[in-house]
TORKOLLO-319458 format. One record per residue (C-alpha): x, y, z. Coordinates in steps of 0.001 Angstrom, whole numbers. Each point is the difference from the previous one (the first is absolute). Layout:
residues N
[[X,Y,Z]]
...
This chain:
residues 115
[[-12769,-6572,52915]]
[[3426,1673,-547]]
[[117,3065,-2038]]
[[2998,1392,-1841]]
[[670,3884,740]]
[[2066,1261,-2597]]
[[2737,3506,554]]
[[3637,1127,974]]
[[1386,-1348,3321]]
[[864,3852,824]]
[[-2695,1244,-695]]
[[-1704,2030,3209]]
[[-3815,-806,-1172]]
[[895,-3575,-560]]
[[1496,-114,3560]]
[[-3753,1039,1013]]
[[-1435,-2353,-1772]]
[[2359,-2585,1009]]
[[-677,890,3504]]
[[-3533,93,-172]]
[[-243,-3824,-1506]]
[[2532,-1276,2325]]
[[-2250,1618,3207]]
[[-3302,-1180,-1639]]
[[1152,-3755,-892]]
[[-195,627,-3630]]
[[2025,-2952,-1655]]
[[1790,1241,-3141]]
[[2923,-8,-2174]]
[[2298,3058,-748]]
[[1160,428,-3342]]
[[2414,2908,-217]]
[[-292,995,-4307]]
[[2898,1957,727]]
[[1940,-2960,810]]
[[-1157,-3078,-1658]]
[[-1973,2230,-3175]]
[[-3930,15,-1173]]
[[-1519,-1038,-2751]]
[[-1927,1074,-2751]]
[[-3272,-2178,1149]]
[[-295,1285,3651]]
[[428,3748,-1863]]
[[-2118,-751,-2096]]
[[-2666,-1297,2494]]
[[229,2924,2060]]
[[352,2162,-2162]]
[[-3497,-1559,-1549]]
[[-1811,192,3416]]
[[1018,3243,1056]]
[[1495,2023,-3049]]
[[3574,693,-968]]
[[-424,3271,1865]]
[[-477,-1437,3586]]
[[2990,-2845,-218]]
[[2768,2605,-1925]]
[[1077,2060,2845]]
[[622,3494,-1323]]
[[865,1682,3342]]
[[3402,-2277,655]]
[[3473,1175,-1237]]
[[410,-2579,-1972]]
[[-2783,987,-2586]]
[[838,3800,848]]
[[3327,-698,-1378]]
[[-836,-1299,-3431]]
[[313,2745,-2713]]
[[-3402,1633,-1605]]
[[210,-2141,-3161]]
[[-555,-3446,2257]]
[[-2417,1938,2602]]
[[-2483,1690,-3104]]
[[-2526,-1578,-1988]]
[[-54,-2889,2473]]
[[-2773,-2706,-507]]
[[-562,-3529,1948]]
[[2342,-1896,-2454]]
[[3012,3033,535]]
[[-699,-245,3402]]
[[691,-3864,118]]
[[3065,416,-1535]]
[[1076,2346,2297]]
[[-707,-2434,2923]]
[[1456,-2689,-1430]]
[[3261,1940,-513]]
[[42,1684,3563]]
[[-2753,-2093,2882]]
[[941,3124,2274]]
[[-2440,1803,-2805]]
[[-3245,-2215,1454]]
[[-1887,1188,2638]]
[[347,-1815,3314]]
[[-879,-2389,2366]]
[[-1996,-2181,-2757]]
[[-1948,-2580,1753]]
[[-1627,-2858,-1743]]
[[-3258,-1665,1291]]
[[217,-2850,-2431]]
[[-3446,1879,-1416]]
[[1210,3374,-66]]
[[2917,2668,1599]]
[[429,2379,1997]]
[[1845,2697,-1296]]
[[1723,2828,2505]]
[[-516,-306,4023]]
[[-2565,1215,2246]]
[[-403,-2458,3418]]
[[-3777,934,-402]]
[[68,-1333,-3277]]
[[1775,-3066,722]]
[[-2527,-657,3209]]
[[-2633,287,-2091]]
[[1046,-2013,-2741]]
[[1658,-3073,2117]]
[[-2463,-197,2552]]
């Protein structure tokens, strides 16, 4: 089965993970949402199976830039919005099972889940 791992190219974490599935024979796809965009129903579907509050990554610059008026009173359909309008908002590596994602990299994680 080939799985798609969603990120940013640059991105230092999805360099691990890309790593780690190329030394483990992991077939997947890379889809870089910085480059070729997400959309609302992968959000939404993550966003669904692990909350808004996991996929919107509040510790990047690019969300730490936004003024206080987009950043307060933020809710799972704000938060979409906010993806939608800037991926390098959404937490990274996103790897999809076909059944379910992985959201974030840990190579115990990934062991355990693709053994």
């Amino acid at each position: 089965m080939t799985y798609t791992l969603f990120g940013i190219k640059a991105c230092d974490t999805m360099k691990k993970a890309r790593t780690w599935l190329d030394e483990h024979a992991v077939s997947y796809q890379f889809h870089d949402y910085k480059a070729v965009g997400i959309d609302r129903g992968n959000l939404e579907k993550w966003c669904n199976e692990h909350g808004w509050e996991t996929i919107l990554n509040r510790a990047g610059t690019t969300f730490r830039k936004l003024d206080e008026a987009q950043k307060s009173d933020l809710d799972q359909s704000k938060a979409i919005e906010l993806m939608l309008a800037q991926p390098s908002m959404i937490k990274r590596p996103v790897l999809d099972l076909g059944d379910r994602t992985l959201v974030g990299f840990k190579p115990e994680r990934y062991a355990a889940e693709l053994a």
